[in-house]
C-alpha positions as CSV (number, residue, x, y, z in Angstrom):
1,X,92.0,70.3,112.8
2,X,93.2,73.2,110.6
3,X,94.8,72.6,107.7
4,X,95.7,74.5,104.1
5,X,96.7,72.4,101.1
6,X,98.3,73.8,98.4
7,X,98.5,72.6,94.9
8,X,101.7,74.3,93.2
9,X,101.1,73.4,90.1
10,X,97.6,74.0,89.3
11,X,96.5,77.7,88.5
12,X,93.1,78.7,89.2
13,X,93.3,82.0,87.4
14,X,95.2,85.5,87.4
15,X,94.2,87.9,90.4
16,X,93.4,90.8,88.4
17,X,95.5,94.1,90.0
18,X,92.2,95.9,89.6
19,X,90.8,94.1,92.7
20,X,92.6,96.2,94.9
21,X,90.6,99.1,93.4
22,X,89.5,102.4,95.3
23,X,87.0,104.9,94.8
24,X,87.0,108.6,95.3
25,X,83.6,110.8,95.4
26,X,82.8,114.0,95.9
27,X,81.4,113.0,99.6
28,X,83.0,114.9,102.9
29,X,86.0,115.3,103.2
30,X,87.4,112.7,100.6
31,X,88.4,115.2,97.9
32,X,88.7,118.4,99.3
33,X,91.0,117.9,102.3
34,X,91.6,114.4,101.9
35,X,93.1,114.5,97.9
36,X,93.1,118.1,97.1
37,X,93.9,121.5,99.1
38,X,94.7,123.8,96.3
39,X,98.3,125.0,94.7
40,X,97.8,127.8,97.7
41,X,97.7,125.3,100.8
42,X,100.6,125.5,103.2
43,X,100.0,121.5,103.2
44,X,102.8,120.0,100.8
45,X,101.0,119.4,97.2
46,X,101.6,119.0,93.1
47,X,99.5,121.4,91.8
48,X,96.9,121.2,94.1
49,X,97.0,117.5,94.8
50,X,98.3,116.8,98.4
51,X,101.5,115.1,98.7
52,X,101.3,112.8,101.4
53,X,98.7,111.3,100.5
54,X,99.5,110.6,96.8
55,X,102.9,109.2,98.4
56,X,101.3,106.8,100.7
57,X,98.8,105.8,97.8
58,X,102.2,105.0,95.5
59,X,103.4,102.9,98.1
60,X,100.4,100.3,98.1
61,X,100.3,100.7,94.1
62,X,96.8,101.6,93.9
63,X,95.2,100.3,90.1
64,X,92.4,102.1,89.8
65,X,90.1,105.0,90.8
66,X,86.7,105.3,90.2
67,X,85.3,109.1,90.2
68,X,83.2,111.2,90.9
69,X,81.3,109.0,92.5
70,X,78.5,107.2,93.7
71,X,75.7,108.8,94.1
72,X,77.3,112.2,93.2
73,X,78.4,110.8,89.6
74,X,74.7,111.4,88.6
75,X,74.4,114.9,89.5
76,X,77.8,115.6,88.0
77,X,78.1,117.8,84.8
78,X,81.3,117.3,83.9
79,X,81.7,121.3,82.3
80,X,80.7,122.9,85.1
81,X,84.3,121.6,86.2
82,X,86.8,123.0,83.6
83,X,88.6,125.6,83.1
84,X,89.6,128.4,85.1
85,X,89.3,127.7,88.6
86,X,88.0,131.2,90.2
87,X,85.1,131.0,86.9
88,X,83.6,127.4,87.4
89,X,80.7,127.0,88.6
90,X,79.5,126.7,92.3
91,X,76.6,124.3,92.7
92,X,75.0,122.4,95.6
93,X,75.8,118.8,96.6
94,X,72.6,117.9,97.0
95,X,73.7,114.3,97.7
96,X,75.8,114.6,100.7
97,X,75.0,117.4,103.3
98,X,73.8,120.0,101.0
99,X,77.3,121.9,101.3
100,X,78.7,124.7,98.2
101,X,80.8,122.1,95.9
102,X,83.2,125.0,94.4
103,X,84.3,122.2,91.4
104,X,88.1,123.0,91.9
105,X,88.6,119.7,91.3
106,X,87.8,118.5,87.8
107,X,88.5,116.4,85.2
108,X,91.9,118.0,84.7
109,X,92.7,117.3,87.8
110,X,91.2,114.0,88.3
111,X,93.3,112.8,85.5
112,X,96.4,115.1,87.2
113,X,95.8,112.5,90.5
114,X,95.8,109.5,88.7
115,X,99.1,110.2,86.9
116,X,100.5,111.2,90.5
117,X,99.7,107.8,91.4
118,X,100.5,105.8,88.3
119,X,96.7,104.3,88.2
120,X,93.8,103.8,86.0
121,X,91.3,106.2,86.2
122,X,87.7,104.9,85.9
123,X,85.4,107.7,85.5
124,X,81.5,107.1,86.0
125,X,79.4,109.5,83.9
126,X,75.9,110.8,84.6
127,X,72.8,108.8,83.3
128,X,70.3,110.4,86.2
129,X,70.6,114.2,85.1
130,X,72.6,114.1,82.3
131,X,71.8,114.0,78.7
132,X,73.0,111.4,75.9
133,X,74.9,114.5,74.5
134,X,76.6,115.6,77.6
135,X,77.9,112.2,78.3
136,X,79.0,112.1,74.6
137,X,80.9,115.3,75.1
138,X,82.8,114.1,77.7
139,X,84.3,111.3,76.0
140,X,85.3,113.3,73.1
141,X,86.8,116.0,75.4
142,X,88.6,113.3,77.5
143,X,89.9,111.3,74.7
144,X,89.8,112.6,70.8
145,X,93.4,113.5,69.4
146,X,92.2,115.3,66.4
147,X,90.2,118.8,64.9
148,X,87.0,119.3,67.7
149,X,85.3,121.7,69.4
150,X,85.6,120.2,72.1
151,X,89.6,118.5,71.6
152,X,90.4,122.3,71.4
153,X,88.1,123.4,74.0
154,X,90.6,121.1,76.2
155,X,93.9,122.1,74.7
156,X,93.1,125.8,75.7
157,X,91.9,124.2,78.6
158,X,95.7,123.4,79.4
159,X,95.9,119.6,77.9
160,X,97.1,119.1,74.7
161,X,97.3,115.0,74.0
162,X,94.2,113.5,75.0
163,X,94.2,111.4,77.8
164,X,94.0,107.6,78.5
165,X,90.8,106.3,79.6
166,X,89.6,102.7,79.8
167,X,87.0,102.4,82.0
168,X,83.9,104.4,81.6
169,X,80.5,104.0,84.1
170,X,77.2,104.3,82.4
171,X,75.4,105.6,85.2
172,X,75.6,104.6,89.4
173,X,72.6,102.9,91.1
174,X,70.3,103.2,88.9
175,X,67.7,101.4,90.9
176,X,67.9,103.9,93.5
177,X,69.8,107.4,94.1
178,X,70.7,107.3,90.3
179,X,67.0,107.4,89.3
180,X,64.9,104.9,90.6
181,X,64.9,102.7,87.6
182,X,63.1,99.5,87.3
183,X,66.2,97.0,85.8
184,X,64.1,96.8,82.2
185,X,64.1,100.6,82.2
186,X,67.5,100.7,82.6
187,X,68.3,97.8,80.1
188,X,67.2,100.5,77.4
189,X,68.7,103.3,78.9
190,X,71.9,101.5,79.2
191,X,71.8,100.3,75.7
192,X,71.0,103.9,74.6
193,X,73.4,105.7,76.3
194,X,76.8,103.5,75.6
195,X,76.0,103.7,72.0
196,X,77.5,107.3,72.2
197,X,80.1,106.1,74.5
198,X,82.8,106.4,71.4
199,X,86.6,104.9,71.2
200,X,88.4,107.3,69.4
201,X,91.5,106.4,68.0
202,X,93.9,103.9,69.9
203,X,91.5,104.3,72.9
204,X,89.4,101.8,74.1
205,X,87.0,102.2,76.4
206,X,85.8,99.4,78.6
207,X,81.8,100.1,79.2
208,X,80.6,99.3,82.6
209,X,76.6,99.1,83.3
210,X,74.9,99.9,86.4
211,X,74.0,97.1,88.1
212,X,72.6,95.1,91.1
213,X,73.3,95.2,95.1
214,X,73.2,93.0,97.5
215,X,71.1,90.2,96.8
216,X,69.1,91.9,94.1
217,X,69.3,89.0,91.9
218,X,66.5,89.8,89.4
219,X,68.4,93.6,88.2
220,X,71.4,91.1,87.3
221,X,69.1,88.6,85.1
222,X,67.2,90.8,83.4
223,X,70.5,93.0,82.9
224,X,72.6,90.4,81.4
225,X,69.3,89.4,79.5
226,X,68.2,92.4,77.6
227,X,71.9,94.3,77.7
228,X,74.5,91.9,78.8
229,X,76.2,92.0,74.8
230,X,76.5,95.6,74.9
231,X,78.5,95.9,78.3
232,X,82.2,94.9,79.3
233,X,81.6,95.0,82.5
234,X,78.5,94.8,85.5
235,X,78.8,96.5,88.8
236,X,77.8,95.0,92.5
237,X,77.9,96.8,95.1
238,X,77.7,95.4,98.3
239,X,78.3,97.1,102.2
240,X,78.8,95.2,105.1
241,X,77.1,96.3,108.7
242,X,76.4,95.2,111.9
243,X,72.9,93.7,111.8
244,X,70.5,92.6,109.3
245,X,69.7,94.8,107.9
246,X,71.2,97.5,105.4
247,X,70.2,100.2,107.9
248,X,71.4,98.5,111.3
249,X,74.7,100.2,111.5
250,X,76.6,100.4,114.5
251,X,79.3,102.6,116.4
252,X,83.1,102.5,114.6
253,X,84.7,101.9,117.7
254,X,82.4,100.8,120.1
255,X,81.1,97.3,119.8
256,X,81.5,94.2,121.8
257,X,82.3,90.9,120.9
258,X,78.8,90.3,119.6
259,X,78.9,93.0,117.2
260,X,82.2,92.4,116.0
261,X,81.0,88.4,115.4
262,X,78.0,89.4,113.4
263,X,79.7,92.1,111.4
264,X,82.1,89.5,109.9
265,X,79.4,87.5,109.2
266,X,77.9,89.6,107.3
267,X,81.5,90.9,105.3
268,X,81.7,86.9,104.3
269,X,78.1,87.0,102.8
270,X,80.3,88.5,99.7
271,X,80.9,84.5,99.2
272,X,77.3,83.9,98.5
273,X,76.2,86.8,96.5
274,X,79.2,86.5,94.2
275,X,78.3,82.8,93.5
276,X,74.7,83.7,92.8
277,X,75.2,87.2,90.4
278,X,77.7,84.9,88.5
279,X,75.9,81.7,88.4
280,X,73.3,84.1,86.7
281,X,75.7,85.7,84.2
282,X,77.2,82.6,83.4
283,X,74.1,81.6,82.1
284,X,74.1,84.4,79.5
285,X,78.0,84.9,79.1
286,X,79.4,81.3,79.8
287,X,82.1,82.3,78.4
288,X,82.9,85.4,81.0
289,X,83.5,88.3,78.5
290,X,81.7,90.2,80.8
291,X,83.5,90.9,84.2
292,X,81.6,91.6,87.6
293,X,82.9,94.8,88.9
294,X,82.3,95.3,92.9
295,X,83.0,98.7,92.5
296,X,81.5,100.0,95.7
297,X,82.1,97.7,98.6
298,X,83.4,97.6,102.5
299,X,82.2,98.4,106.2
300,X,79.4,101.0,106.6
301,X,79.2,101.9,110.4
302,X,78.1,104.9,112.2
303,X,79.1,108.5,111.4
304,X,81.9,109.2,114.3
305,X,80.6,111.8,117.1
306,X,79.9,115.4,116.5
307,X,80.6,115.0,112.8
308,X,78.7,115.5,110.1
309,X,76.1,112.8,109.5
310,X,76.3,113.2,105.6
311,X,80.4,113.1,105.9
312,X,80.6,109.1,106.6
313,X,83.4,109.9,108.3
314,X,84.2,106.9,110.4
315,X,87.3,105.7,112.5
316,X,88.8,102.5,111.5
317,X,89.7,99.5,113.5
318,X,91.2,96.0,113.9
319,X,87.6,94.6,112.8
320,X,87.9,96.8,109.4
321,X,91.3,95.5,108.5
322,X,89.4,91.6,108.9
323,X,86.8,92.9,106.7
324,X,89.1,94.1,104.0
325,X,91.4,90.6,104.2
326,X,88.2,88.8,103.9
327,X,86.4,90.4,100.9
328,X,90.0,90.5,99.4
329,X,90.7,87.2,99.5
330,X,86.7,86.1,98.5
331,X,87.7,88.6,95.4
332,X,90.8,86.4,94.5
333,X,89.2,83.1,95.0
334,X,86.4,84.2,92.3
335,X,88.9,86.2,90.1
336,X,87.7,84.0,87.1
337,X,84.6,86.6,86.6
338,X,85.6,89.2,89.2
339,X,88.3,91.6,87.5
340,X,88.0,95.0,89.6
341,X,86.6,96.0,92.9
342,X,86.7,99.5,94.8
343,X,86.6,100.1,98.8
344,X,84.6,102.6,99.5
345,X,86.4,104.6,100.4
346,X,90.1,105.8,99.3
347,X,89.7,108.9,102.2
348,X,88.0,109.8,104.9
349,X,85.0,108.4,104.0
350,X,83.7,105.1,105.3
351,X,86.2,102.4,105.2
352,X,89.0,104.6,104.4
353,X,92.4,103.4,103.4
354,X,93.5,107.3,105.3
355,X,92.4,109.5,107.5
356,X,93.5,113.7,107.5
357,X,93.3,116.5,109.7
358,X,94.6,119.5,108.6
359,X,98.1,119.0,107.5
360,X,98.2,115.2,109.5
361,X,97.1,112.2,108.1
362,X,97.4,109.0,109.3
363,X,97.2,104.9,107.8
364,X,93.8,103.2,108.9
365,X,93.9,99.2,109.4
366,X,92.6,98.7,106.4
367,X,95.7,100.6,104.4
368,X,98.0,98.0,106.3
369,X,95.8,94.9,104.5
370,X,95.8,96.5,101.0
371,X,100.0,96.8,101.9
372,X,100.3,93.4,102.7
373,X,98.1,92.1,100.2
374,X,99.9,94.1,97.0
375,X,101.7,91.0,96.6
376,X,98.7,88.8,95.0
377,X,98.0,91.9,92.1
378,X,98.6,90.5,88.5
379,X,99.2,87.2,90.4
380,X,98.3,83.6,89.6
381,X,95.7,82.1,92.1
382,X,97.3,78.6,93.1
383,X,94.7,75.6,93.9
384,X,94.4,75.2,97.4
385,X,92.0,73.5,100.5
386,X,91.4,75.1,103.3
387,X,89.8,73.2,106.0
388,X,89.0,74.7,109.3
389,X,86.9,74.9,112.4
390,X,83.7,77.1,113.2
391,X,84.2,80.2,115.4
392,X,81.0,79.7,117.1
393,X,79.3,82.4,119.3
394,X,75.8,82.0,121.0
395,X,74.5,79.5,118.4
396,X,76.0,80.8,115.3
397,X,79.2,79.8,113.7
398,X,81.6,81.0,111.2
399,X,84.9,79.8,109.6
400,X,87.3,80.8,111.6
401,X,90.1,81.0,108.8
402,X,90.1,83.0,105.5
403,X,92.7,82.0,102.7
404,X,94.2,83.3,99.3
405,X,97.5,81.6,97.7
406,X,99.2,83.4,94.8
407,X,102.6,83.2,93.0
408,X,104.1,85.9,90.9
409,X,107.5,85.4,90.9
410,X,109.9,81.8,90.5
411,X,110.2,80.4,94.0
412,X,108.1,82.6,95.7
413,X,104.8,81.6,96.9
414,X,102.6,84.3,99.0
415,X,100.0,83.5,101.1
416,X,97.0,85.6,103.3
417,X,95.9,84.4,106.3
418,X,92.9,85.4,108.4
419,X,91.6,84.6,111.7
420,X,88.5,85.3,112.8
421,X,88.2,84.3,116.5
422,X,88.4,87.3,118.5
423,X,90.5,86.1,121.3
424,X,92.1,82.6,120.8
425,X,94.7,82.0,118.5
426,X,94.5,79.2,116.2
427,X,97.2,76.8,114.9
428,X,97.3,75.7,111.8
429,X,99.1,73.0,109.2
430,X,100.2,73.9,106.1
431,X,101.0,71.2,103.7
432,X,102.4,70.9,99.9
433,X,100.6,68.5,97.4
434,X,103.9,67.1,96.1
435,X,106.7,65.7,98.9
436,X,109.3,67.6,96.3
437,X,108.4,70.8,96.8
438,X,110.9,71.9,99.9
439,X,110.6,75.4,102.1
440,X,113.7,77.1,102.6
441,X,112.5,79.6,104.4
442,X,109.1,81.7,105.5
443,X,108.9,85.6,105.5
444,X,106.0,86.6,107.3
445,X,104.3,89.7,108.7
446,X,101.1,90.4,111.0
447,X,98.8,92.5,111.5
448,X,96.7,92.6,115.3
449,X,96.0,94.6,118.0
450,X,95.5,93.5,121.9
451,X,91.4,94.7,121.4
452,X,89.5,94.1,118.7
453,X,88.2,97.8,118.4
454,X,92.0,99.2,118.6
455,X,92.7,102.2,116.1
456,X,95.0,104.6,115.2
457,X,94.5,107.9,116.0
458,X,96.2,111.4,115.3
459,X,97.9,111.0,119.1
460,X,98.6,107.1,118.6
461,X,99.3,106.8,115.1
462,X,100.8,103.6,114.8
463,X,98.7,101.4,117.5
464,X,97.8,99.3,115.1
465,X,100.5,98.2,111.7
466,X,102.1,95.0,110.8
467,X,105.5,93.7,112.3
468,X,107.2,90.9,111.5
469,X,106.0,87.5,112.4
470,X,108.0,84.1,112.9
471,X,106.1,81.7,114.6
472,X,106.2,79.2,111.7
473,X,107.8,76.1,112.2
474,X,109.1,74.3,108.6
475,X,109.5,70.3,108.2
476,X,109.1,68.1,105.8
477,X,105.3,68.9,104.3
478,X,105.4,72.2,104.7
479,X,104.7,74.3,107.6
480,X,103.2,74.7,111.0
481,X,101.9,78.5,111.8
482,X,100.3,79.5,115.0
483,X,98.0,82.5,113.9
484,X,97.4,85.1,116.7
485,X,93.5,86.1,117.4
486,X,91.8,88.5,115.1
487,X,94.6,88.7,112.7
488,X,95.8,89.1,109.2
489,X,98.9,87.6,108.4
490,X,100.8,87.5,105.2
491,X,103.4,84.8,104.9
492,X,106.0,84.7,102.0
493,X,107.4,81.3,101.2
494,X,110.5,80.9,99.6
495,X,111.0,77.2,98.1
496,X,114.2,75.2,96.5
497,X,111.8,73.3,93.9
498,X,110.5,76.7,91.9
């Protein structure tokens, strides 16, 4: 038996928009070709920025982007990226593939992109190369309306008001590509270098400290230990493959139902390791002034063929979009600590929300689920008990269903289904903890494919996208819904008693 009850009435928390978060870095072909082309391009842009992508990013309201990276943040020196375009500075990216980074794309335009789209940028500054002084700088370039060298170094710069910025990175991975710190050397380097991380003015910045992955659970103790009252936030980052192991990644597209089993598997392991990195910083924050921030997350799988191994450029299929609908609704259900997280990431690279080729482009899976998902940001998570079956595969066994419930708006409740079972649908009762509450009607769409591995490609763009759904039946509890295999449905419920 499979059945969801929902508790109107009772609100868990409020879904935080900042959970459907992205991240850009400077990795492939995510900026240049996927986010900028340059005010020369035959490809449609706004001052550089291309515009079909910006337009496709508007539509899913994207909250925040976190830039320039990853493991590029801390080789980053932000000056060597403003000011006249033909005099910055080339340098190598040493991080991914050793290719010429021309720094075209800058803080100016960074901040030009996230106006475009109407979203918060989070900017994560350089603790592994850079100095105290530099990351200083940068604040006070970025956000000081007064006399400076550096406020006028941006106005000549072209930018006269300074901008808005409220999230600021102290560093990336700073237990590995971001130094190789021991978590207690970090502690002090943390609480050194956010001293200088100033709010001028009206501006306030919203410090966020390196911190653990995966089931690193000591970095977040001593962390939230030795530092924890001089942060806002601390990061996770968590990836989800096909084996055990970080390193066991396999192909994109070609898997079989084994390695499609075991990867979701692994994508709900975010359960666990949320529970256990906030069990330990409620311990020091019970009070949960200090958010976790998943800011690098989603499905690392093998480079696609003939491509550059250092790209991550990957195709995306019907198992990517489960992923995302899984972590996303394991996000909402813990949104009382959990106030931002970023897919890695926004363009091709890794899990990407799109994919370009030239002037082309074209919506991954995973775009779909952050479009039909939009509905639960800045929403209230409603109560609710899902009970389900095991999708069970050679010994091993999984919850077949994945669940968030949200309402935002008077008589409309909106709810996220998944289900995990790779070929047989599952049916499922929906019911309402008071006999008052009456459905007039369900909107629903879905999202599935007739294989697992389907994708969309630049000659099949559209293979795999929602279409409306109706096999919901209402009565007198609630609903009946009939949920195809590997799906993710969103169903919309309009009620009388709202």
């Amino acid at each position: 038996m499979n059945r969801l009850i929902i508790d109107a009435d009772r609100k868990r928390g409020k879904i935080n928009r900042n959970i459907y978060g992205h991240f850009a870095e400077h990795l492939g072909r995510c900026i240049y070709e996927g986010l900028w082309v340059g005010e020369e391009s035959p490809i449609p842009n706004i001052r550089g920025i291309r515009s079909d992508v910006v337009e496709a990013l508007r539509k899913i309201k994207v909250p925040v982007l976190r830039w320039p990276g990853g493991c590029f943040a801390d080789h980053y020196h932000w000056q060597d990226g403003i000011g006249p375009r033909t005099q910055r500075k080339k340098i190598v990216n040493s991080c991914w593939g050793g290719v010429t980074e021309n720094n075209h794309f800058g803080t100016h335009e960074f901040m030009d992109l996230c106006a475009q789209l109407n979203t918060e940028p989070y900017i994560c500054g350089n603790v592994g190369s850079g100095s105290v002084h530099e990351m200083e700088q940068w604040i006070e370039y970025m956000t000081f309306d007064g006399e400076s060298p550096l406020a006028n170094l941006r106005k000549e710069n072209g930018r006269e008001k300074p901008w808005e910025l409220k999230y600021f990175g102290v560093g990336n991975e700073n237990w590995g590509c971001g130094g190789n710190m021991r978590p207690e050397y970090y502690a002090d380097v943390y609480r050194r270098y956010q001293t200088y991380v100033k709010s001028y003015g009206d501006n306030e910045i919203f410090k966020i400290a390196s911190g653990s992955h995966d089931d690193d659970y000591y970095w977040t103790e001593v962390l939230m230990e030795r530092a924890g009252r001089y942060m806002d936030g601390l990061s996770l980052h968590y990836y989800t493959v096909t084996g055990a192991s970080w390193k066991d990644k396999g192909p994109a597209t070609e898997f079989g139902l084994d390695e499609y089993f075991c990867t979701l598997k692994n994508a709900l392991e975010m359960e666990e390791l949320l529970r256990k990195h906030s069990a330990i910083m409620d311990k020091y924050d019970p009070e949960k002034r200090v958010a976790l921030i998943v800011d690098e997350w989603g499905a690392w799988h093998q480079v696609e063929p003939n491509t550059n191994p250092r790209f991550l450029y990957q195709q995306n299929t019907l198992r990517d979009a489960l992923i995302a609908g899984i972590s996303l609704n394991i996000f909402n259900s813990h949104c009382d600590r959990v106030q931002m997280a970023n897919i890695a990431q926004i363009v091709n690279v890794l899990q990407a929300l799109i994919l370009t080729r030239g002037e082309e482009m074209i919506l991954t899976p995973t775009y779909h689920v952050f479009d039909l998902y939009q509905v639960h940001q800045d929403a209230d998570l409603l109560d609710f008990q899902l009970e389900c079956t095991d999708y069970e595969l050679k010994g091993e066994k999984i919850p077949v269903l994945s669940a968030s419930v949200s309402k935002k708006e008077a008589g409309r409740i909106n709810v996220t289904l998944c289900n995990l079972h790779a070929m047989e649908v599952v049916n499922l009762e929906c019911l309402f903890n008071r006999d008052e509450l009456k459905l007039k009607k369900v909107e629903g769409l879905v999202l599935t494919a007739n294989a697992v591995n389907a994708f969309n490609s630049f000659a099949e763009k559209d293979k795999v996208m929602p279409v409306a759904f109706n096999d919901v039946k209402i009565n007198e509890k609630g609903f009946t819904v009939t949920l195809p295999s590997a799906s993710v449905l969103r169903l919309s419920l309009v009620c009388a008693d709202q």
